[in-house]
PDBQT receptor file of N, H, CA, C and O in Angstrom, charges set to zero:
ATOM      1  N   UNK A   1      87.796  77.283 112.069  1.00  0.00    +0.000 N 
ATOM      2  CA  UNK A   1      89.080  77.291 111.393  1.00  0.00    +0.000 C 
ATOM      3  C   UNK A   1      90.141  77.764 112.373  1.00  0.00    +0.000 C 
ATOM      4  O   UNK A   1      90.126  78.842 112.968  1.00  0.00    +0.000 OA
ATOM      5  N   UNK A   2      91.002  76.879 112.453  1.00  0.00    +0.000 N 
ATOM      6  H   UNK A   2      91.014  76.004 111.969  1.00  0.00    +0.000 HD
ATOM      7  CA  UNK A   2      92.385  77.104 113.517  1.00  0.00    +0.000 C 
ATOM      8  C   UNK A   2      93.431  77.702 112.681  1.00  0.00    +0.000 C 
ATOM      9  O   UNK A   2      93.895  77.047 111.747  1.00  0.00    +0.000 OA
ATOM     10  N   UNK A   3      94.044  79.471 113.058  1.00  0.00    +0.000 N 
ATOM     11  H   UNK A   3      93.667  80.003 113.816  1.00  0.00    +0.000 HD
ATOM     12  CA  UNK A   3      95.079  79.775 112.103  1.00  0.00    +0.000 C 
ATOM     13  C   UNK A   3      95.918  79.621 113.208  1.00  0.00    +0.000 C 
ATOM     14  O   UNK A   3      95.529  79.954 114.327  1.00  0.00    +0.000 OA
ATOM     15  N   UNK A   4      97.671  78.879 112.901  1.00  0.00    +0.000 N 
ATOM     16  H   UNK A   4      97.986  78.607 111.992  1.00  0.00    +0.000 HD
ATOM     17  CA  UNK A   4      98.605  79.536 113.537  1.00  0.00    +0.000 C 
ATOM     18  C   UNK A   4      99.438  80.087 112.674  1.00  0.00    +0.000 C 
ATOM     19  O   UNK A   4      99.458  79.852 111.466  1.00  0.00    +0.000 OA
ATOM     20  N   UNK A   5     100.078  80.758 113.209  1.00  0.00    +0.000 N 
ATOM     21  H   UNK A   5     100.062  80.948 114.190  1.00  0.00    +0.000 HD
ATOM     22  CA  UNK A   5     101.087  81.726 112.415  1.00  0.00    +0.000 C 
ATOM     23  C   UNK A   5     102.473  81.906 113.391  1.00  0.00    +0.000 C 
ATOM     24  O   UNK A   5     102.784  81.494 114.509  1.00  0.00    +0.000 OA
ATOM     25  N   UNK A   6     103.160  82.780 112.316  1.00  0.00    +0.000 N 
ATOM     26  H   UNK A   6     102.907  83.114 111.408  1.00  0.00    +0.000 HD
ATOM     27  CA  UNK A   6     104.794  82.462 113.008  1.00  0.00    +0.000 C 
ATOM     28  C   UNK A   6     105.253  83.682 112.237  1.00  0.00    +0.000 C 
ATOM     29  O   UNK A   6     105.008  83.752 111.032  1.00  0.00    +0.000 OA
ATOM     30  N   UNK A   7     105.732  84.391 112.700  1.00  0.00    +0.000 N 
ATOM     31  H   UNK A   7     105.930  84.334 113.678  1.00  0.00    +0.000 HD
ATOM     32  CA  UNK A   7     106.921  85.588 112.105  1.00  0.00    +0.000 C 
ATOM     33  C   UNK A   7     108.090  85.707 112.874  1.00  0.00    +0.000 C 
ATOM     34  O   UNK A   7     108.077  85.690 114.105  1.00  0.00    +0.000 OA
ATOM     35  N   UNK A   8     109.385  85.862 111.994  1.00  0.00    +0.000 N 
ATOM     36  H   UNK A   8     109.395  85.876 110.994  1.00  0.00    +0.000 HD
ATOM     37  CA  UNK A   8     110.155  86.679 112.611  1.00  0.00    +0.000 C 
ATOM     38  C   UNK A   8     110.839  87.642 112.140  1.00  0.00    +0.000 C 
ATOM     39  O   UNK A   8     111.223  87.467 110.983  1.00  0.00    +0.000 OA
ATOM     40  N   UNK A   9     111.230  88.941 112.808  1.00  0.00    +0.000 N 
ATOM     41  H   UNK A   9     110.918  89.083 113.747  1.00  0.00    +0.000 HD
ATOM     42  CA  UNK A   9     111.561  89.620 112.120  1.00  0.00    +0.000 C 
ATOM     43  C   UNK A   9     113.197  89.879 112.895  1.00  0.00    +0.000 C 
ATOM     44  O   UNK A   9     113.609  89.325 113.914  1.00  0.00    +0.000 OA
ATOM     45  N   UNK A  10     113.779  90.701 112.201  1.00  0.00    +0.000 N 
ATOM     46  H   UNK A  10     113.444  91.152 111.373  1.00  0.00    +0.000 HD
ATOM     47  CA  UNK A  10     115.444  91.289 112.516  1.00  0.00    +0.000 C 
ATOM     48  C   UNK A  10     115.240  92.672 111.701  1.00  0.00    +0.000 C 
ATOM     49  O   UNK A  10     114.617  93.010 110.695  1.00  0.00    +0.000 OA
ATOM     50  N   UNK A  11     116.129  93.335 112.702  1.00  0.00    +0.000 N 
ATOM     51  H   UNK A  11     116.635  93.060 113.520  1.00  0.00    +0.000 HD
ATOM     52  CA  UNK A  11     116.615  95.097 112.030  1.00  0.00    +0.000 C 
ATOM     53  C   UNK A  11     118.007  95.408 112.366  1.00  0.00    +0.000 C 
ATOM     54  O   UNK A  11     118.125  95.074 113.545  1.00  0.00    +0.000 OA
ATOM     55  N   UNK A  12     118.882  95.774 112.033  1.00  0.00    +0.000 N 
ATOM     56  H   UNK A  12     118.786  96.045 111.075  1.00  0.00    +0.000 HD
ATOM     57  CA  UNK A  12     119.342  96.947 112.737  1.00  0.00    +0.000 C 
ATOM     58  C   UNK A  12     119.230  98.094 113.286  1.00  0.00    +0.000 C 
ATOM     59  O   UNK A  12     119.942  98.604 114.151  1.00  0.00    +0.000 OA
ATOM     60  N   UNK A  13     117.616  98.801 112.368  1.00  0.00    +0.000 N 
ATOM     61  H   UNK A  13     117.037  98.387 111.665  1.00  0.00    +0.000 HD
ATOM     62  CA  UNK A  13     117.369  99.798 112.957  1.00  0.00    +0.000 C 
ATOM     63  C   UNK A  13     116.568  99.953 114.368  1.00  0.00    +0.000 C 
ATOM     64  O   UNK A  13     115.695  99.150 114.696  1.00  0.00    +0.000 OA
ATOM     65  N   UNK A  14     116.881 100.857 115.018  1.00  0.00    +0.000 N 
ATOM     66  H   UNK A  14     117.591 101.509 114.751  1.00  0.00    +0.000 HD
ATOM     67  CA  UNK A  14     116.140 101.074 116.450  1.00  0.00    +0.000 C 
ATOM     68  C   UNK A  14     114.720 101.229 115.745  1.00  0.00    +0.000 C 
ATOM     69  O   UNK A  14     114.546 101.953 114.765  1.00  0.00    +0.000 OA
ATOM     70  N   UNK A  15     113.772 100.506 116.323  1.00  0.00    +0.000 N 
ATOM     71  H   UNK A  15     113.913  99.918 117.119  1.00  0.00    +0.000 HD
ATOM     72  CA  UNK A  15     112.287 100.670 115.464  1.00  0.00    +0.000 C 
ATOM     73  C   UNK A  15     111.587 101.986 116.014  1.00  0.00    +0.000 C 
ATOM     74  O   UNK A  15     110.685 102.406 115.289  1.00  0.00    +0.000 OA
ATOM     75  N   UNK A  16     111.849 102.719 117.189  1.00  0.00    +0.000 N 
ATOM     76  H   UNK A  16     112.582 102.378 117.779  1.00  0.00    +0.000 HD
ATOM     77  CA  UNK A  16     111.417 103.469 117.926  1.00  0.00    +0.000 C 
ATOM     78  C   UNK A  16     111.841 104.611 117.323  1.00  0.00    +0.000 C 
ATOM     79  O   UNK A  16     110.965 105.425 117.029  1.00  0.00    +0.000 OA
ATOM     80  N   UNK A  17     112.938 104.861 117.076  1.00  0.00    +0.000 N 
ATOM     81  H   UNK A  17     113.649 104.200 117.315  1.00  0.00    +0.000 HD
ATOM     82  CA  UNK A  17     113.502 105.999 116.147  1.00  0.00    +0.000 C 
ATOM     83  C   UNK A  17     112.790 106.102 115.137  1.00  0.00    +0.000 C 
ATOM     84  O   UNK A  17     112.089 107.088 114.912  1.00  0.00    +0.000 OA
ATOM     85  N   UNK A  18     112.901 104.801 114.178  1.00  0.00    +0.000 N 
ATOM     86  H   UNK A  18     113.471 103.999 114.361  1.00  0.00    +0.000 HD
ATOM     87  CA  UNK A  18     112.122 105.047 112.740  1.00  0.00    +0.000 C 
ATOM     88  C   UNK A  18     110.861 105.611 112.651  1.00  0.00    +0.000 C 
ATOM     89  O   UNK A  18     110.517 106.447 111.815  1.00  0.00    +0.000 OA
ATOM     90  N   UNK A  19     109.781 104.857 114.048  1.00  0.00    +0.000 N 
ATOM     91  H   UNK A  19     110.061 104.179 114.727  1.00  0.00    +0.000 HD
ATOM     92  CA  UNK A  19     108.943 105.786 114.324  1.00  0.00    +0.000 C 
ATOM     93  C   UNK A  19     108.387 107.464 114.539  1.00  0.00    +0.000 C 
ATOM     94  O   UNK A  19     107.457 108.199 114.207  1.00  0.00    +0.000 OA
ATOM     95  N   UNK A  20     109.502 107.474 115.235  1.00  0.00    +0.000 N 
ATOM     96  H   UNK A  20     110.258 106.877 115.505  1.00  0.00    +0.000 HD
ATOM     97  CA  UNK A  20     109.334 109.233 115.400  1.00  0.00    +0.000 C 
ATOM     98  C   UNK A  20     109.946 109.827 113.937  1.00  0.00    +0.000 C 
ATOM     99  O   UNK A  20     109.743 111.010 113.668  1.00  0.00    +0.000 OA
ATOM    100  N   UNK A  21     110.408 109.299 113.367  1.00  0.00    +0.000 N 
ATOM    101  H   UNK A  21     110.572 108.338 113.586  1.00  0.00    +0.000 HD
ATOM    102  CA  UNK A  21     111.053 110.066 111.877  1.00  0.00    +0.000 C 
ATOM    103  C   UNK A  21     110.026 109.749 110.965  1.00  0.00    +0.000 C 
ATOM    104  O   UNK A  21     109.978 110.308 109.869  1.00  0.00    +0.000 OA
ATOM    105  N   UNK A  22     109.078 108.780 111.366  1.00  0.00    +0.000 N 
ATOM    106  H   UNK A  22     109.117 108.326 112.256  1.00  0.00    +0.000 HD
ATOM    107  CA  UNK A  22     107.732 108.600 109.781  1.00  0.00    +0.000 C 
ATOM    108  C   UNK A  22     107.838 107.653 109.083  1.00  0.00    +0.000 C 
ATOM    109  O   UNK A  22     106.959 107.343 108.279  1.00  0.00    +0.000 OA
ATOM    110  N   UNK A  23     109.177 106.847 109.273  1.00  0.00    +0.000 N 
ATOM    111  H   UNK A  23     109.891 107.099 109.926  1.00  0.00    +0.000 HD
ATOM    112  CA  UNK A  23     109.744 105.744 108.623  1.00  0.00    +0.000 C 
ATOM    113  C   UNK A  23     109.143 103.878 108.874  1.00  0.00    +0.000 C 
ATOM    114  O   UNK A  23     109.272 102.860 108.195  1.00  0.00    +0.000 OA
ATOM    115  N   UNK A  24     108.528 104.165 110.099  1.00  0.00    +0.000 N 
ATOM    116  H   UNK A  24     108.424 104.992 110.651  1.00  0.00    +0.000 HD
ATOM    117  CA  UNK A  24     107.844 103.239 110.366  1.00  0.00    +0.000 C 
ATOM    118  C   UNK A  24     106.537 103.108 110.839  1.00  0.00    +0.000 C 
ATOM    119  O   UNK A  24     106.549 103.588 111.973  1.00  0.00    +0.000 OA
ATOM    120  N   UNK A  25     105.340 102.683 110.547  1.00  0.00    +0.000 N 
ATOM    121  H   UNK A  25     105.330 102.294 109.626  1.00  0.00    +0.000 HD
ATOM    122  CA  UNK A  25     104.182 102.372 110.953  1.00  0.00    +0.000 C 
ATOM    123  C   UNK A  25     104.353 102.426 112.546  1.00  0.00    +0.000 C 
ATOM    124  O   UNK A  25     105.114 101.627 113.091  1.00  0.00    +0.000 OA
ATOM    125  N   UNK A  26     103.579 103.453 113.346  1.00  0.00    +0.000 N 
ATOM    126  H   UNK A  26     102.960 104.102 112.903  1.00  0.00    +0.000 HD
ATOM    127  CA  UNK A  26     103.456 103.190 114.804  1.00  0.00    +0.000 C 
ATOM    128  C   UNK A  26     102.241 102.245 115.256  1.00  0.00    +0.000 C 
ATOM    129  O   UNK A  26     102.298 101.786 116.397  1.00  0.00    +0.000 OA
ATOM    130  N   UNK A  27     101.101 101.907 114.410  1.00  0.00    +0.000 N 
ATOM    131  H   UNK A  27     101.055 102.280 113.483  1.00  0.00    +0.000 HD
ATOM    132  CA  UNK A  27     100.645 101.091 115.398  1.00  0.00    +0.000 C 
ATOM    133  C   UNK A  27     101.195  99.332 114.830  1.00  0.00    +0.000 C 
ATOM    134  O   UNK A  27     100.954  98.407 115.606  1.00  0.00    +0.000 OA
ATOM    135  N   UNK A  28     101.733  99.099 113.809  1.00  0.00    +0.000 N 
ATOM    136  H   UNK A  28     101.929  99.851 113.180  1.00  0.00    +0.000 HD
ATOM    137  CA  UNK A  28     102.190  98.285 113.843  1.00  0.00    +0.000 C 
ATOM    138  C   UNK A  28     103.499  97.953 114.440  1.00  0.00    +0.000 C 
ATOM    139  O   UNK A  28     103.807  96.772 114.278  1.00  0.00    +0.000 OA
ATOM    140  N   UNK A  29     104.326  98.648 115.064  1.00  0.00    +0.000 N 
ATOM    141  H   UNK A  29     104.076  99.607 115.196  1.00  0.00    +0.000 HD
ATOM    142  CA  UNK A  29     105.185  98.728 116.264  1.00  0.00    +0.000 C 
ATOM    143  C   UNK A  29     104.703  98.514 117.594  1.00  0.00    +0.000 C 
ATOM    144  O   UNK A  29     105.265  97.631 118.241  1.00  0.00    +0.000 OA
ATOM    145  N   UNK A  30     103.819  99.118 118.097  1.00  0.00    +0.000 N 
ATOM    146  H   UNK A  30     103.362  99.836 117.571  1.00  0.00    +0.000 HD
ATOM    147  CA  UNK A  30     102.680  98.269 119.018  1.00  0.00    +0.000 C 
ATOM    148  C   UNK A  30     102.318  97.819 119.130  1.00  0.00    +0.000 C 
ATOM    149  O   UNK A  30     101.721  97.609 120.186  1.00  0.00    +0.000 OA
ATOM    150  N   UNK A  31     102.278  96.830 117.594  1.00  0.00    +0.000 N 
ATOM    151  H   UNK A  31     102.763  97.000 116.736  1.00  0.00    +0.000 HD
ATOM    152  CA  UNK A  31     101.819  95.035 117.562  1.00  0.00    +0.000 C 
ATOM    153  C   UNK A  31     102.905  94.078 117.527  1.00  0.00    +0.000 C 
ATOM    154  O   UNK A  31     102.724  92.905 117.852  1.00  0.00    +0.000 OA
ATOM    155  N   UNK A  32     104.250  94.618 117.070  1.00  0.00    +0.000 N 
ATOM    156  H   UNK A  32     104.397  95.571 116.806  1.00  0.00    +0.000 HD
ATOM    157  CA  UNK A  32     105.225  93.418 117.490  1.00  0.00    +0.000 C 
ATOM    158  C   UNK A  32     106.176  93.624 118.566  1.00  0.00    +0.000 C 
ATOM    159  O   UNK A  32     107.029  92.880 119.048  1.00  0.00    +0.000 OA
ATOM    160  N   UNK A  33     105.733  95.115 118.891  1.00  0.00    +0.000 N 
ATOM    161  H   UNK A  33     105.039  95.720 118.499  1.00  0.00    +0.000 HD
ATOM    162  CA  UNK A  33     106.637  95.323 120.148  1.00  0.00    +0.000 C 
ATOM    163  C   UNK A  33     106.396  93.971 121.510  1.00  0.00    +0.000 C 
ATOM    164  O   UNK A  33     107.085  93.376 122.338  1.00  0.00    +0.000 OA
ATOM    165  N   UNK A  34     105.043  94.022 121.069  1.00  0.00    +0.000 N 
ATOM    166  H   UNK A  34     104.483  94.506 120.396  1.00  0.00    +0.000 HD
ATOM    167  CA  UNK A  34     104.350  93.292 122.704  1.00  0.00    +0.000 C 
ATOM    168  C   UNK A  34     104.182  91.807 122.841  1.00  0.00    +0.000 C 
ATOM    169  O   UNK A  34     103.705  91.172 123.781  1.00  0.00    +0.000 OA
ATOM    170  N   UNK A  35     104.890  91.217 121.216  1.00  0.00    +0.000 N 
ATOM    171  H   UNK A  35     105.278  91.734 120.453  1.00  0.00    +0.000 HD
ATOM    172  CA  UNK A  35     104.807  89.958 121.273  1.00  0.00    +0.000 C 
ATOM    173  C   UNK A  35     105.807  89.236 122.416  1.00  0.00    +0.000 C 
ATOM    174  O   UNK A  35     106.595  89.931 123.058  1.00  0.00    +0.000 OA
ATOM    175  N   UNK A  36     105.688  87.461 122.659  1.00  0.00    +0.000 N 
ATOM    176  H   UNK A  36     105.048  86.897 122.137  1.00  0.00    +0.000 HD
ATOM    177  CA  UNK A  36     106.545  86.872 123.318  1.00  0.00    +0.000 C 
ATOM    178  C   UNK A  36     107.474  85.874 122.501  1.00  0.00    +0.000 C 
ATOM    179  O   UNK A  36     107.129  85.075 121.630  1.00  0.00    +0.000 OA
ATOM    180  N   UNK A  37     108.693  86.117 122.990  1.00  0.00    +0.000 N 
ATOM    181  H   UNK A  37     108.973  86.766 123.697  1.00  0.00    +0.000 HD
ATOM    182  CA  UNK A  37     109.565  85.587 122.069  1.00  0.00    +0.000 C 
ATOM    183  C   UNK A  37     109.729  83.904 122.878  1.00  0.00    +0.000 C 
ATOM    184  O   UNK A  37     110.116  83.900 124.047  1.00  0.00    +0.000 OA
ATOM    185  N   UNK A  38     109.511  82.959 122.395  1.00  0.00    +0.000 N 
ATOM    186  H   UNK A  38     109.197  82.962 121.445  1.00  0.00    +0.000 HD
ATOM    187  CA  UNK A  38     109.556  81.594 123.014  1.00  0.00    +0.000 C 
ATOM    188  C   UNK A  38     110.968  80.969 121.963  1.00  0.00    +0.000 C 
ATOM    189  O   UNK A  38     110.852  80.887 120.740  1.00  0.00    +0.000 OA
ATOM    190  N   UNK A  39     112.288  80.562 122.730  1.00  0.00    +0.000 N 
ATOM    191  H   UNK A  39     112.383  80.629 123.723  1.00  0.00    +0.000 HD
ATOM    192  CA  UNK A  39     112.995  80.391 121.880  1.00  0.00    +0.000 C 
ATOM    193  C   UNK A  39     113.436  78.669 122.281  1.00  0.00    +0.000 C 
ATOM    194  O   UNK A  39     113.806  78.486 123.441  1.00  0.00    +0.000 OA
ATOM    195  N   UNK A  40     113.400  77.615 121.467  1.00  0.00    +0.000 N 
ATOM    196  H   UNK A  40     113.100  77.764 120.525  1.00  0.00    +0.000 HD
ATOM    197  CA  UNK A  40     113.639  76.273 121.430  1.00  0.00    +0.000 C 
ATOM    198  C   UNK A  40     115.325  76.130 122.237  1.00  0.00    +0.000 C 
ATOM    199  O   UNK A  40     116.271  76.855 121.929  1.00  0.00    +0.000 OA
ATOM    200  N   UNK A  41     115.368  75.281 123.057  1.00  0.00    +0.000 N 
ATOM    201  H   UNK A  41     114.600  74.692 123.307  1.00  0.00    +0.000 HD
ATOM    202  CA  UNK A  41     116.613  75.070 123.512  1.00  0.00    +0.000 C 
ATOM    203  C   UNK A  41     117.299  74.413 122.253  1.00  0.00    +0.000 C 
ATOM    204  O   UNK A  41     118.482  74.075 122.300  1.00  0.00    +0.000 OA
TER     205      UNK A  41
């Protein structure tokens, strides 16, 4: 079984901040931090 998948996300907030305040999941910040953004001309 072949999955592809696609997300995107937008914030205003600095995600790194939210982190250190509790507000955001850190290891899931370490999973979209490290993605590659491929953007269509």
């Amino acid at each position: 079984m072949k999955l592809d998948e696609r997300s995107l996300t937008a914030t205003q907030s600095i995600l790194i901040d939210e982190v250190k305040a509790g507000n955001f999941r850190e290891d899931f910040y370490y999973r979209i931090i490290g993605l590659p953004i491929e953007l269509l001309p």
